[in-house]
N, C-alpha and C positions, 0 to 999 in steps of 0.2 A: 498161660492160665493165670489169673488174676486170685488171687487168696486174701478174701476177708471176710468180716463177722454178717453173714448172712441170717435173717430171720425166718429159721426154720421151721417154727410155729406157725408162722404166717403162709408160709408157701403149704406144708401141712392141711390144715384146715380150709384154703381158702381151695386145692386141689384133691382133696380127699384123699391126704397120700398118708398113711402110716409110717409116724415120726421113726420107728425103728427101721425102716427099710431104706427112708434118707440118711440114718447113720450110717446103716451098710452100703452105701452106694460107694467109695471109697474115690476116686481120684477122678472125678468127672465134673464138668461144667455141670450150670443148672441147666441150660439149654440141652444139652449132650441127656440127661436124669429123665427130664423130663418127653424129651423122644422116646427113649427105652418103654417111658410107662404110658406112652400115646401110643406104639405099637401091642402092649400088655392087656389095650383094652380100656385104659381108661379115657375116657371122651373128654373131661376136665382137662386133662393136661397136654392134648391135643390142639385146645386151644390156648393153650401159654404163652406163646408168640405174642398172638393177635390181642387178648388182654391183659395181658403186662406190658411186653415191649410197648407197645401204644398209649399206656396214660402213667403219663408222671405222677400220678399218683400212686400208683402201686408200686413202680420203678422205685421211689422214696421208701414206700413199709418195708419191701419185700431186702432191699438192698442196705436198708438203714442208714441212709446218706445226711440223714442230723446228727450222726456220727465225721469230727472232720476226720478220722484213721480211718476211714471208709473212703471218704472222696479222697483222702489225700494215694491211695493204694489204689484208687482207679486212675486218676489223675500222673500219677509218675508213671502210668504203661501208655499214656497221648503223645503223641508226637508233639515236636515245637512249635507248630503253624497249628495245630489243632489247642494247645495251652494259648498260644497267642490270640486266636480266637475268643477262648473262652474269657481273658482277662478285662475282655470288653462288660463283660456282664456285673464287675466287683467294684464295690461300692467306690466314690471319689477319695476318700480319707485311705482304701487298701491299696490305691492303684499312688498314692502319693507316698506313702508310710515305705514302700515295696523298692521305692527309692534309693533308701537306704543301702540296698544291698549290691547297687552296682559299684566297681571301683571309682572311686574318687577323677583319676585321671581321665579315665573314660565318660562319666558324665559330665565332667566342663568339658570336653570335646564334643558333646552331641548337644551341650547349650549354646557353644560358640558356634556351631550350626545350624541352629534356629532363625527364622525370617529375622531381619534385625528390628523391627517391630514388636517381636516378644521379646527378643533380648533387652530392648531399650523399654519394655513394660520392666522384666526383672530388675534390673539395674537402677531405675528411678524411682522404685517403689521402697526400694531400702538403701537406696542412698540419695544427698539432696545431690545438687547439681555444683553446689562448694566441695561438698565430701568426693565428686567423681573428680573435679579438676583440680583437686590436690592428689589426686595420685597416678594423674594419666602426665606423662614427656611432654615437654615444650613442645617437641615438634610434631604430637599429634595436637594443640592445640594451632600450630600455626599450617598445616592440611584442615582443620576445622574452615580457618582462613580464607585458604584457598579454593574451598567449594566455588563453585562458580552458583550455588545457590542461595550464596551468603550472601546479598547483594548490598554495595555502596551505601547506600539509602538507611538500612537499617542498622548497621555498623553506628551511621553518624546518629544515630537516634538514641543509640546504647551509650554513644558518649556522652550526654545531658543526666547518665544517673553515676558517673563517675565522680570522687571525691577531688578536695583543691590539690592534693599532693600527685594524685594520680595526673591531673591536668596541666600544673605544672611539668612534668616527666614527659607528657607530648608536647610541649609547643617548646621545650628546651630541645628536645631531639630533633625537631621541625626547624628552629631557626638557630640552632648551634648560640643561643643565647639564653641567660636567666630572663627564668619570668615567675615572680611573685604575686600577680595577682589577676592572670589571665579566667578567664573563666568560658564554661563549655562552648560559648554563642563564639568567641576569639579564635578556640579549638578546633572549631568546625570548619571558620570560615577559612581557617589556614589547609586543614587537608581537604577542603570542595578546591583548591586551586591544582591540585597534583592531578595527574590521567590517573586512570584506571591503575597501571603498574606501580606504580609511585607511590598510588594511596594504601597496595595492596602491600608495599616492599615498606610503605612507613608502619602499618599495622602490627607486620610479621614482627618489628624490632622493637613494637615494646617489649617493656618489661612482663616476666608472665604473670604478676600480679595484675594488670592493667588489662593485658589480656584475657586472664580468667575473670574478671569485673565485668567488661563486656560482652561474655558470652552469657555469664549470668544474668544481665540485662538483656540479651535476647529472648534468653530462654523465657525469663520472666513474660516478657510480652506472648512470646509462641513458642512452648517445648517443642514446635515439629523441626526445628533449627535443631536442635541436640541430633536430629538424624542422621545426620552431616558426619558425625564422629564415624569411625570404623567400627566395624564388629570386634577386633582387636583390641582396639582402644576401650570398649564396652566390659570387655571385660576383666579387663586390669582389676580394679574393684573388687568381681568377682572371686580372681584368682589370689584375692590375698586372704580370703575367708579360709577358714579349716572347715571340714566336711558336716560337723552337723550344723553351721552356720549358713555354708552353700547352701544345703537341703531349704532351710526355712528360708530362703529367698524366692525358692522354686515354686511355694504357695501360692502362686500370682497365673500359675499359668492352667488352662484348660486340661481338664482328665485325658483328653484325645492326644495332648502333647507328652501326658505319661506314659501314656499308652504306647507309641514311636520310643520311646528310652529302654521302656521295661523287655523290648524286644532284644535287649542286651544283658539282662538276667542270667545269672551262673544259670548252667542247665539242672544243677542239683535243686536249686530255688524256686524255679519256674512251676516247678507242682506247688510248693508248700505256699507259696502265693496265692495261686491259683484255689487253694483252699479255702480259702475265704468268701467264697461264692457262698450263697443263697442258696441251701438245700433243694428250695422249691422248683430255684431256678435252672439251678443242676439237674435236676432231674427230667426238667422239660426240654434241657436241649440235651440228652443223651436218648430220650426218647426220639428227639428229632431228628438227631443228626451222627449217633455213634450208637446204633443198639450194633454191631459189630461188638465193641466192649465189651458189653452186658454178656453175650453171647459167650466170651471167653473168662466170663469171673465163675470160680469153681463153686460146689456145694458143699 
């Protein structure tokens, strides 16, 4: 039995019931009240069922669900896949706000398990592509390298926006000699003479200043290259935020993708969230889909 501030006046009036005899009714459903008084002869509440349960609109007067201590006391007797259900229907700003309340640890686990296409939307949206490869290991930028997507061709393309010290630092590594005033077109033509391995095993050794220059210059040209990093590596970045920093990074992603997280909500949360549904809208999916409910909230 479900206990809250029911509109007795309304139920009254609208079933011709004498408000004192609803007081004396003492530890009964309305459902359960109103049988007793459709056996008693009254025809009004015989039909009760068929127009209450049936329009949201009365379900709202009679139950006074623009009250949230009213949905919130129907709402925590739902089951978890029934709250989960309903969480579909609350506004984009409650399903993102509601965030908040999962543990920390827990939700970078269910971000680093997101398509890597949302992850690499969060990650590039609040940070640049300098800010990510200052904090991700050398050697996730030299697996960026070794993509086998990352092809020859555009590497040497990345090297024409490199500076003179940088270009020095390749053709000294290349000919184990100083060079003061080589410049990118020298650069290039020295690593086009290496195979494939060679040019792969000269890239890995630069410096990771050099290295982070030229993924920046890919990126520049095509961010679908940054895809190439791991989910791992995506979210180093991430994982150096504190909690309500994470959160605001989360702002990037679609209500549907809240929606999958908040399926991890303490159980004592999952109503008081759930509250924040739309009176109107509550009413019409309990009419539709849980008049079971209604049936056990008392008088």
């Amino acid at each position: 039995m479900i206990t809250l501030d029911v509109n007795h006046l309304y139920l009254s009036k609208m079933f011709g019931i004498n408000t004192s005899r609803i007081n004396r009714a003492g530890l009964k459903t309305i459902d359960e009240f109103m049988q007793a008084e459709a056996v008693q002869g009254n025809t009004q509440a015989a039909k009760f069922e068929d127009e209450v349960f049936s329009s949201p609109e009365q379900i709202l007067r009679l139950y006074q669900l623009t009250s949230p201590k009213n949905r919130f006391l129907i709402l925590r007797n739902m089951k978890e896949e029934d709250l989960c259900f309903i969480m579909q229907f609350l506004g984009d700003k409650a399903l993102y706000d509601a965030l908040k309340f999962i543990p920390h640890e827990k939700l970078s686990k269910m971000v680093s398990e997101l398509p890597k296409e949302k992850l690499a939307t969060i990650v590039f949206n609040h940070f640049t592509v300098e800010q990510f490869l200052k904090v991700i290991p050398e050697k996730a930028m030299n697996k960026f390298f070794e993509s086998p997507k990352i092809e020859k061709p555009k590497i040497m393309n990345a090297i024409d926006g490199l500076d003179q010290n940088k270009l020095q630092g390749i053709m000294e590594n290349l000919t184990g000699q100083p060079c003061k005033h080589c410049d990118s077109r020298e650069v290039k033509a020295k690593l086009a003479e290496l195979d494939d391995k060679k040019f792969q095993r000269a890239i890995i050794s630069m410096t990771p200043e050099t290295k982070s220059a030229l993924i920046q210059g890919m990126a520049e040209e095509n961010p679908k290259y940054l895809m190439e990093f791991s989910q791992d590596a995506m979210m180093m970045p991430l994982n150096q935020l504190q909690k309500p920093q994470f959160l605001k990074c989360l702002d990037v992603l679609d209500p549907k993708d809240y929606l999958g997280m908040l399926k991890e909500l303490p159980d004592d949360i999952m109503p008081l969230v759930c509250t924040q549904i739309d009176p109107a809208v509550f009413s019409e999916i309990l009419s539709s889909k849980f008049q079971d409910i209604l049936k056990e909230i008392s008088l």
